[in-house]
C-alpha positions in Angstrom: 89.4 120.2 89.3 86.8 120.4 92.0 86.5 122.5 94.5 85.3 121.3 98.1 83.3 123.6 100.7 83.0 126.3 97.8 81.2 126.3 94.5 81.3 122.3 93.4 82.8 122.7 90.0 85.1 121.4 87.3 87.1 122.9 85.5 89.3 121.3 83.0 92.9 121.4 82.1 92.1 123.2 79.0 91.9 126.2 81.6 95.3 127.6 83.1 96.1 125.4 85.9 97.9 128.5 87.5 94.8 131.0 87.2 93.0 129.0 88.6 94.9 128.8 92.4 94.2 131.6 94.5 96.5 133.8 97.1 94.7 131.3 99.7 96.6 128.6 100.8 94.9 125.6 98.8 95.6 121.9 99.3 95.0 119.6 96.4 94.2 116.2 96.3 95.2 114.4 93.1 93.4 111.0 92.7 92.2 108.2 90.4 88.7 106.7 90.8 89.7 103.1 90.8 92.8 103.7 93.7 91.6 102.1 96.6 93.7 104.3 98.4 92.0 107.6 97.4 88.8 105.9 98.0 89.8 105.7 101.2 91.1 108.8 101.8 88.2 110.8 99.8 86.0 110.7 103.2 88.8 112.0 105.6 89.6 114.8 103.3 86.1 116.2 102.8 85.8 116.0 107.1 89.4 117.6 106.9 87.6 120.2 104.5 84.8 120.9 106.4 87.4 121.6 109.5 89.7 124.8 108.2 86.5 127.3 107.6 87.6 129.6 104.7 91.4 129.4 105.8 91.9 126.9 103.2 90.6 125.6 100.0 90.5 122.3 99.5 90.4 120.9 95.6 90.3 117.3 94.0 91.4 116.5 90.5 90.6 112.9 88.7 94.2 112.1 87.0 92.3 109.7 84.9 90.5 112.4 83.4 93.3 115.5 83.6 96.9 113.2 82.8 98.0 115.9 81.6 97.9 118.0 84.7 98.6 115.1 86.9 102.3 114.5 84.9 102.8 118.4 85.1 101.7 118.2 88.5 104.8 115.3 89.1 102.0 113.2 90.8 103.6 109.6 91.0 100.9 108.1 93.1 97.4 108.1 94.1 96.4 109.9 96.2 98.7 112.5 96.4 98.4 115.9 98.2 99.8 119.1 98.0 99.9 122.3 99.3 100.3 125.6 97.3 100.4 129.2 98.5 100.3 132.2 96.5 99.8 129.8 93.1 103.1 127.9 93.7 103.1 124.2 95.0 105.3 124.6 98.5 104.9 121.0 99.3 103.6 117.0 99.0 102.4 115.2 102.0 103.9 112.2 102.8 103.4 109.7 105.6 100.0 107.9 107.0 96.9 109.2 105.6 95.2 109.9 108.5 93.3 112.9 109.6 95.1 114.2 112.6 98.5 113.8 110.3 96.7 115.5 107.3 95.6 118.4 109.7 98.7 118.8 111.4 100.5 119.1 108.1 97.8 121.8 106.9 98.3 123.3 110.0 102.2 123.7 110.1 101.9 125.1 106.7 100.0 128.0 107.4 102.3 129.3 110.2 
């Protein structure tokens, strides 16, 4: 997993997955190097990133490399993104990948 806007680390599955979230909201975005879809969106979520302050942390993990996680994770697709709270996934995004639709969804979340 790395972690945008914070310290720019990995961390491997071999770690608990669940230790790992904070209390903070976090959104995750589960992706595969060779998906021309989460090529496209890897730009738009580091601006997205960059955009929330310390509100949110924003995380990326390579299902190539972390399967394992990915199928525990019930990632069908790439990308897919998710929002946990409090260590628990609440939700998966779904519609267009675009910024304003990524934001609002991050932003009706934390109400």
């Amino acid at each position: 997993m790395i972690f945008l806007r914070t310290l720019q680390i990995v961390l491997d599955y071999t770690q608990d997955f669940e230790q790992q979230l904070t209390n903070k909201p976090t959104v995750i975005k589960y992706f595969t190097p060779w998906c021309g879809h989460s090529q496209i969106l890897g730009p738009k979520f580091t601006l997205i990133s960059s955009e929330f302050n310390d509100d949110v942390i924003f995380a990326e993990v390579n299902c190539q490399s972390n399967e394992k996680l990915c199928k525990d994770q019930k990632v069908r697709g790439y990308p897919t993104l998710s929002f946990y709270n409090e260590g628990k996934m609440i939700e998966k995004f779904s519609g267009a990948r675009e910024i304003s639709n990524i934001k609002q969804w991050i932003t009706e979340r934390l109400k």
